[in-house]
N, C-alpha and C positions, 0 to 999 in steps of 0.2 A: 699786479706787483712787478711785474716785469718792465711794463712800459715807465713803471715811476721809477725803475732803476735805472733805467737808461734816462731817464728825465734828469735824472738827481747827479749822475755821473758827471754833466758839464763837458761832456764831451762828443756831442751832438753839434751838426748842422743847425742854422736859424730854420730849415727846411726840413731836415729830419725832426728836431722839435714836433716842429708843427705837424706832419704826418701824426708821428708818436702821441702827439694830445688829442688826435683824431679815433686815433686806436684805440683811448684810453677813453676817449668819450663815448664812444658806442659801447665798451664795455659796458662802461658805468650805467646806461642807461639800457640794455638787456638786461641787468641787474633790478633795473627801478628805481637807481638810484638817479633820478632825473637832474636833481637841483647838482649833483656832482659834474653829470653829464655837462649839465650848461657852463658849468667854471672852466670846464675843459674846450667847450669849444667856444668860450670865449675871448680863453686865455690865445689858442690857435687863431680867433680872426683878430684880435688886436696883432698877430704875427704878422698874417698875410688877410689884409682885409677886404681884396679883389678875388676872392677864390669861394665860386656858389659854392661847390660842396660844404663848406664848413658852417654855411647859413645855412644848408638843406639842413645839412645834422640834427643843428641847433633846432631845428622847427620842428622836426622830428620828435624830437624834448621836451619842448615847449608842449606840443600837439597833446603827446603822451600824459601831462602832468596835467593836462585841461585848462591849459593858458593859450585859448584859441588865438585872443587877439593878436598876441606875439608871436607865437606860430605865423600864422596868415605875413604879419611884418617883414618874417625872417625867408619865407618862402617867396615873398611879395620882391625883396632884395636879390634872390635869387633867378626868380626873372628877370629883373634888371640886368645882370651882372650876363646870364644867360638864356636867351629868350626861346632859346632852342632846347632848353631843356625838357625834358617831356616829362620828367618822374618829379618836379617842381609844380608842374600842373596838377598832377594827378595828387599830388603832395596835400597842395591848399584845395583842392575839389572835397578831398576825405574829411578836409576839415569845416569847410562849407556845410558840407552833410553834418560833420556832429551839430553846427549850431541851428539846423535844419533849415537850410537855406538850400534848397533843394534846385532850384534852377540858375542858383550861382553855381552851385558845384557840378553842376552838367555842363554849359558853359567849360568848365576847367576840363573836366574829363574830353569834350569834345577838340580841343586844342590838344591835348594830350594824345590823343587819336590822330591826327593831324598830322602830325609830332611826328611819331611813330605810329605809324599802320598796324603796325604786327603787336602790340603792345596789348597784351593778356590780361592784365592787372587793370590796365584803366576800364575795357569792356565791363570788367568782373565791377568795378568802381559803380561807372556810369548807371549799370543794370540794378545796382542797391540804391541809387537816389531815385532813381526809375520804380522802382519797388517801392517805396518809401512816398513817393509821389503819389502810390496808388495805381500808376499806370503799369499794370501786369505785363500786356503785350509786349512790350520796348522793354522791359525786364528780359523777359524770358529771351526776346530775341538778341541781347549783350548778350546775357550768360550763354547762347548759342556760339557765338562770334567768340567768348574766352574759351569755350570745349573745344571749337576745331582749331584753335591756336596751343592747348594743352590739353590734349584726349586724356592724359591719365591724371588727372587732379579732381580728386575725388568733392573738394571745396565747390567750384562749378557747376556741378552737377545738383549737390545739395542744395544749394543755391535755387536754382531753377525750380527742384522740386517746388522750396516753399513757395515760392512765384505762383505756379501752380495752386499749391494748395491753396493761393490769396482768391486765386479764381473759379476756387471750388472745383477743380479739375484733378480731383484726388485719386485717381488712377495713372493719368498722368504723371501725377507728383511721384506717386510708389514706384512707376518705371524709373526714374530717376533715382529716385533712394537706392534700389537693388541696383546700378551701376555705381554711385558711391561706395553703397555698403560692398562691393568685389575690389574696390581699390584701395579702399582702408577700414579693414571689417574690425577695428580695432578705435577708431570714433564715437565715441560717448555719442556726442554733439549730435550725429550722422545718425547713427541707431534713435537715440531720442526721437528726430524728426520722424525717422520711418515708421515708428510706434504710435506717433500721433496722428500720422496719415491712416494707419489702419483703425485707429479707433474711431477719426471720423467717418470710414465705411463702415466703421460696425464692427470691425474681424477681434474681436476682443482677447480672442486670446493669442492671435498674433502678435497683435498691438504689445498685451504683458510678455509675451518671449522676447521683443526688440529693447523694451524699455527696463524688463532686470538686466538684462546684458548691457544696456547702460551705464546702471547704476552701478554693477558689477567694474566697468572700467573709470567709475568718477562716483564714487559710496558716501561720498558730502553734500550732490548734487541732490537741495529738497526737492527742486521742480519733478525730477523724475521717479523720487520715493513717494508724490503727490500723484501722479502722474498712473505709476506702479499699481499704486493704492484704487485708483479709478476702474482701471483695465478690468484689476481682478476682481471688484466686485461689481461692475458690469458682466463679466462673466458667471457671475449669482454662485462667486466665492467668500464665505468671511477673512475679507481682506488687513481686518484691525490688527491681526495679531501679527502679520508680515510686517505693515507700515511701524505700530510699535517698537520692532526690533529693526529696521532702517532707521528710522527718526531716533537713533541711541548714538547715530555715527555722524549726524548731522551738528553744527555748530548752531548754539542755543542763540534766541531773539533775533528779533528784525525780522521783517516781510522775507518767504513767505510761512514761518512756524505759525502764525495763530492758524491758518487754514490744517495742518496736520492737527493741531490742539483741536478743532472744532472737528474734525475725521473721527479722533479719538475721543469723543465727547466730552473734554475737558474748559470749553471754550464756546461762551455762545455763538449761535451764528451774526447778532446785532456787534459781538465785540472782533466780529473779523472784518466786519465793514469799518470799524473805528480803528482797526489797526491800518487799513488799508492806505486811510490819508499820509499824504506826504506836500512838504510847501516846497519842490519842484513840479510845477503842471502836468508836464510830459509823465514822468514817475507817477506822480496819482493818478491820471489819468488809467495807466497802465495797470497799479495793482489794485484800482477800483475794478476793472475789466475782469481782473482773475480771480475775484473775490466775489463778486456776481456768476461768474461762470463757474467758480469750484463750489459757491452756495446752491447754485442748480443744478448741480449735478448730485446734489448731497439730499435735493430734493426729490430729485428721479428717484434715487434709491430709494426712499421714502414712500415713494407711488405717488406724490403729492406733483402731479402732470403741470396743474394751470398752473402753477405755483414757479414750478421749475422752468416754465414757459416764462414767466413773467421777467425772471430772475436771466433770462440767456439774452432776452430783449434789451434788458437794462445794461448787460455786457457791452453788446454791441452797440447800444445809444450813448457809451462814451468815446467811439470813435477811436479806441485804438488798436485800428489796422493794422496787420504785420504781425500780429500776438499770437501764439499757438490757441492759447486761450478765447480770443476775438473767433479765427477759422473755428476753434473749437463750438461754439456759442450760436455761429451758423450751420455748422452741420448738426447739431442738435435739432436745431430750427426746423431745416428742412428735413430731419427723418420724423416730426413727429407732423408735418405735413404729409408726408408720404404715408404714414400708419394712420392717419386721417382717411385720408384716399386712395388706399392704397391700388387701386385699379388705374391710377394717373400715375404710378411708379411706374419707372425704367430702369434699365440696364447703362 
């Protein structure tokens, strides 16, 4: 409101203007209100149409709204304009990454490093296409290179954990979470992970004290009232009538409510596999993954082993890496190897 009254006043610089549409465009778009954002900082480059910032912004926008291509254009303009800019790199790399184009946007990040050396955000960048690639090791050692650039961000560290947990090094991962969790014990998100690291050790009722105090700071979040729901009856608690009254504070339909409906016996298990498709690849992919993995764990409870085996296999023969669900689906795997043999278990 403020910066449209000075807009509207006429009594503005052609230069203050244009700041002023810049102010009012990042507003707009912390808002969400993207398609505002872009008239603002469209209106500012037709002012001064040699000035990268007002292209970063705009890509920023674009990025935000899922109009990669233009994004990438407007970031692409702003290396031209500034080739030394380092957070234009790092800019179009995030963006690279959402189209999953994972060694374009290392590439970007790598220039952006370059750039700036000391540049925390881009390691943090780099380390999630790295991740995403699969390549754990070169994860874990960016997200190193962002912690000793920023010891107290708790993001970082979280980070690394899951890297970890991708390599089944879920000890490692929990060191990491309890350094998160001391720097913002107040993270849904953070808590979540550290719940699902202990369930994939086993520590079951660990696991349920991280992940109500999840749900307790984000009480909409279904993954974690699904999540909630596992812990504690893995723990060989009747967990139905907890999940029931979470599942009241949840917003109805869409992936992932038919898995709570099939908890709560209201939903077969053949129609959570049919909820589960989606015509984006990546997204079915995805909640195929966790509808196989929350089927077989609904089959554990059951006592029904091969079954539940079959169903953690099929998780992970969709290949999608990086899912709480996926780690989940292999630590399964491997504790019911080790209860096989157990005299080949280790510490």
């Amino acid at each position: 409101a403020g910066c449209t009254a000075l807009i509207e006043s006429g009594q503005l610089s052609e230069e203050d203007v244009f700041k002023v549409l810049l102010i009012r465009g990042v507003a707009y778009r912390n808002k969400g209100n993207y398609s505002q954002a872009i008239q603002d900082f469209d209106k500012a480059i037709r002012l001064k149409p040699n000035v990268a910032e007002a292209f970063n912004n705009r890509g920023v926008a674009y990025d935000y709204k899922g109009d990669y291509e233009r994004a990438i254009q407007d970031y692409d303009q702003v290396i031209k304009l500034r080739p030394d800019y380092a957070a234009a790199f790092n800019n179009r790399g995030l963006v690279y990454h959402e189209k999953g184009e994972y060694d374009r946007a290392i590439q970007d990040f790598d220039q952006a490093i370059r750039l700036k050396p000391g540049y925390a955000e881009a390691f943090e960048s780099r380390g999630s296409a790295y991740l995403a690639r699969g390549d754990y090791d070169r994860a874990i050692q960016d997200y190193g290179e962002a912690i000793k650039l920023e010891p107290n961000y708790a993001g970082d560290f979280s980070d690394r954990a899951f890297a970890y947990d991708c390599k089944k090094d879920y000890r490692r991962a929990l060191q990491d979470y309890d350094l998160a969790v001391q720097l913002n014990p107040q993270d849904a998100h953070i808590l979540g992970g550290r719940g699902a690291t202990r369930f994939y050790l086993g520590q079951f009722k660990a696991a349920e004290d991280d992940i109500a105090r999840s749900l307790r700071l984000a009480p909409t979040d279904a993954y974690s009232a699904i999540w909630l729901y596992l812990a504690q009856a893995r723990s060989g608690r009747d967990a139905q009538a907890e999940l029931r009254k979470n599942s009241a504070a949840l917003k109805s339909g869409g992936w992932p409510e038919p898995v709570i409906r099939m908890y709560l016996r209201s939903l077969k298990p053949e129609d959570v596999l049919a909820s589960a498709k989606d015509a984006d690849a990546k997204k079915n992919s995805k909640q195929h993954c966790q509808a196989f993995f929350y089927l077989g764990e609904d089959a554990l409870l059951r006592g029904h082993t091969a079954e539940a085996r079959r169903l953690f296999q099929q998780a992970i023969s969709t290949g999608a890496a990086g899912t709480y669900e996926y780690i989940g689906a292999m630590a399964e795997l491997d504790r019911m190897k080790t209860q096989q043999h157990p005299s080949k278990a280790t510490e």
